[in-house]
N, C-alpha and C positions, 0 to 999 in steps of 0.2 A: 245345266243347260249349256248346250252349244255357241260357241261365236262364231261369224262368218264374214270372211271377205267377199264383199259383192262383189261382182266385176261387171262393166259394160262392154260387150265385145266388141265394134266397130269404134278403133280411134283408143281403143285403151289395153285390147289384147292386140287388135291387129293393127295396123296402118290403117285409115278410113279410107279406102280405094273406090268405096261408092258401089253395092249392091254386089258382095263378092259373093262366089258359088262355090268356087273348084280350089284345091290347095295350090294349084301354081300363083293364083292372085293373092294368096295369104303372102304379107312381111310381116312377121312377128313386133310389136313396140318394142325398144331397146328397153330392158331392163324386165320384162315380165316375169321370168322364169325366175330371174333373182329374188324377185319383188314375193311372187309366191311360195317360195321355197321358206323365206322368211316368215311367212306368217304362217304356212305349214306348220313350219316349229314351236312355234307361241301357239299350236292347237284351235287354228280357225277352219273351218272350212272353207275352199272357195268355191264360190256359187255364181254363176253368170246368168245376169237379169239382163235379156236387150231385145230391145227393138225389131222385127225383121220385114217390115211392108214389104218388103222385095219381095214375099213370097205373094200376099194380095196383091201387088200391082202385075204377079205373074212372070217377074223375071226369071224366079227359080222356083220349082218347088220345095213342100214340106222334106218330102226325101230327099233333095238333094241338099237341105240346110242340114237334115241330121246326118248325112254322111259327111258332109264337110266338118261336121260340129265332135263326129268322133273322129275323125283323124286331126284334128287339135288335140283330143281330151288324148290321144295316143300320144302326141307332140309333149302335151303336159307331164305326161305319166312316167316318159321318159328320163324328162328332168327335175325326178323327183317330188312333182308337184300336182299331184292328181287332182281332176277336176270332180267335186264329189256331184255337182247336178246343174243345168240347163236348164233356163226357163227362157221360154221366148211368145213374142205377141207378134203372130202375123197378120193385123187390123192395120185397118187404116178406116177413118172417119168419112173422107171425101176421095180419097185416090185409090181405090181398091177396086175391086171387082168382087161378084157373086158373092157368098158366105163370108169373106173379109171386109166387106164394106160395112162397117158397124163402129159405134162410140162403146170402147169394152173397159172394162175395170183393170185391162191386163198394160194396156199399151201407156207408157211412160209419159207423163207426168203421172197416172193414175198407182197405187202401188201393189196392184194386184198379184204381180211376179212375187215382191217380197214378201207379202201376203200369207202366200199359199208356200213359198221354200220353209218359212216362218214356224208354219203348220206341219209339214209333210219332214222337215230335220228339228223339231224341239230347240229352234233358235231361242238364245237371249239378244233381241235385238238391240239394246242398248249399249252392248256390248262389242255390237257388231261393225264394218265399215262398209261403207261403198265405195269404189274409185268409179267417178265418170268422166265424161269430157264435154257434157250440156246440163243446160241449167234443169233440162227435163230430168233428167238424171239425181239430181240432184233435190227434185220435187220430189220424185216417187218414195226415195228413199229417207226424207224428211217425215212423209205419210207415214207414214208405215213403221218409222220411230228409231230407225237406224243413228245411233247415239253419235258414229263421227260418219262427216261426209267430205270426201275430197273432190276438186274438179281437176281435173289438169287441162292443161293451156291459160290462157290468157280471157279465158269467159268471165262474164262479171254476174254474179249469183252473190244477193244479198241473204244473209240468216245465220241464225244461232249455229256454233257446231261444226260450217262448214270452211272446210283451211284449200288454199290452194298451191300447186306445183306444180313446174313446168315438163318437171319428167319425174320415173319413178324411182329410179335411183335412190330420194334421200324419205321417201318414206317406211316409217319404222311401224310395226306394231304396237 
């Protein structure tokens, strides 16, 4: 079985600028490229589980999140660190509109993203990590049985498992 680096996008690929759409609001986090290159090597996949209300609350759409979302995976791909899959949950419970406005198994704390990557690439989740930067983040992927979990920043997430760090720099595989 496979292992896989989660990733959360907003605040741990990108800078958290707050409901980004277009690649000129992308600033890459210092160290990613690095960061996945290395686990590239050690034979993980990396897989981005996150968040997107901005498309329910109607800032951008579905299309404009997947064209934003392959010209990253091109940015990745670049620097030797392809991005093997995208899972994203554009719900929201209370702040959504139309077909978004729903409580879904997808949207983080819940662990449905990991769930179904888990399912759809032949993960050994135990094996696998997540980097987040919310304790939600850090829920889903407890759910769902992801064996190491990192936060970075200075968030306070109590549980078995999970290590923290201020940047990416010194984590290893």
């Amino acid at each position: 079985m496979k292992k896989a680096l989660f990733l959360d996008r907003d605040g741990v690929i990108n800078v958290d600028h707050g409901y980004v759409s277009q690649p000129e609001q992308i600033d890459f986090v210092q160290g990613i490229f690095a960061l996945c290159q290395r686990f590239k090597q050690q034979g993980f996949e990396i897989i981005v589980v996150t968040n997107q209300s901005g498309i329910g609350r109607g800032y951008y759409t579905e299309r404009e999140f997947l064209q934003l979302m392959q010209w990253m995976r091109t940015q990745f791909a670049q620097q030797g660190c392809a991005i093997d899959a995208v899972y994203f949950c554009p719900h929201h419970p209370t702040r959504a509109t139309g077909q978004y406005l729903q409580t879904c198994t997808c949207r983080k704390p819940a662990p449905g993203m990991f769930l179904q990557a888990q399912q759809e690439h032949q993960l050994d989740m135990t094996n696998s990590l997540m980097i987040g930067d919310k304790a939600s983040d850090m829920q889903a992927a407890n759910q769902a049985g992801v064996g190491r979990r990192i936060l970075l920043s200075g968030g306070d997430v109590s549980g078995e498992h999970t290590e923290q760090y201020s940047s990416l720099d010194s984590i290893e595989a």
